[in-house]
N, C-alpha and C positions, 0 to 999 in steps of 0.2 A: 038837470039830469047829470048826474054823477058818470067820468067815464073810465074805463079798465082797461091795461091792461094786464094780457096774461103770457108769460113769458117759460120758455123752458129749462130745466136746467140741464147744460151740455156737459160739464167739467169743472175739474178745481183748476185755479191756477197759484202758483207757489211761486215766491219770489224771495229775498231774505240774505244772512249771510254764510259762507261757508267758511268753517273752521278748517285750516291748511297747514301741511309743512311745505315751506320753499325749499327749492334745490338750493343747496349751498346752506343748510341748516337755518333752523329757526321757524317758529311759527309765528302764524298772520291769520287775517281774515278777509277773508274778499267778497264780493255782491255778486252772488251768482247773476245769472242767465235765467230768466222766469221760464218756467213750462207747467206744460197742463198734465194732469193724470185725471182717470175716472174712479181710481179705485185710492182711499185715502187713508193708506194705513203705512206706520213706520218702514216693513219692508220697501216697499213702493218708491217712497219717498229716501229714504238710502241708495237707491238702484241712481236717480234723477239727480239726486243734489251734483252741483258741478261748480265750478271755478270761475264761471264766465268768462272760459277761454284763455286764462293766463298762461296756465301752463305750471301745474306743481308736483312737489314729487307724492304728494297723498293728502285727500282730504279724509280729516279728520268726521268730520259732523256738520250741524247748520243750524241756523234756528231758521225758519221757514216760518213767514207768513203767508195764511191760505185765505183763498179768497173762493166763493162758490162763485161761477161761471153759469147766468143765465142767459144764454145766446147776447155774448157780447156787455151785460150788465154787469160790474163784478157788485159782491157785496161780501165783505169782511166777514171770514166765519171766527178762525183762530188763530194761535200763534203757536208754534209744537217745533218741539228741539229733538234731535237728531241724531244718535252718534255719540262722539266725547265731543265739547263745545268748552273751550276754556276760559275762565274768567275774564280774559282781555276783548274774548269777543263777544262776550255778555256787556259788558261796559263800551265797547265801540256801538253794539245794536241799539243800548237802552238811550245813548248819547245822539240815536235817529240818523247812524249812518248814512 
């Protein structure tokens, strides 16, 4: 006998990295701070992206990978960019940050 289960879905959760400029000039990239939204559309996700608490003078953008949230399960939906995201931190992401 075959057994199930069934599971809900609560939320995305987003994690990834954010494109910055630091105080004192120059741009970086840094691994945000993961959080959840329910509604998954680029505004949203602009509002959210963040620094993981470094402290910069402006984030620029992110690439964000999203994960669907079913009470606690994640499972890998996509990967969605953000903003302006510049070459150096498309090659830091793709090098698995």
């Amino acid at each position: 006998m075959a057994k199930s289960v069934r599971l809900k879905f609560t939320n995305y959760k987003v994690s990834g990295l954010a494109d910055v400029f630091i105080w004192g000039g120059g741009r970086a990239c840094i691994e945000m701070t993961p959080f959840t939204v329910t509604n998954l559309n680029k505004e949203t996700l602009l509002e959210k992206i963040n620094d993981g608490g470094f402290g910069v003078e402006r984030i620029n953008g992110a690439i964000c990978d999203v994960s669907e949230n079913f009470e606690g399960h994640l499972v890998f939906k996509e990967t969605l960019t953000v903003g302006n995201v510049s070459e150096h931190t498309f090659d830091h992401y793709s090098e698995g940050y």
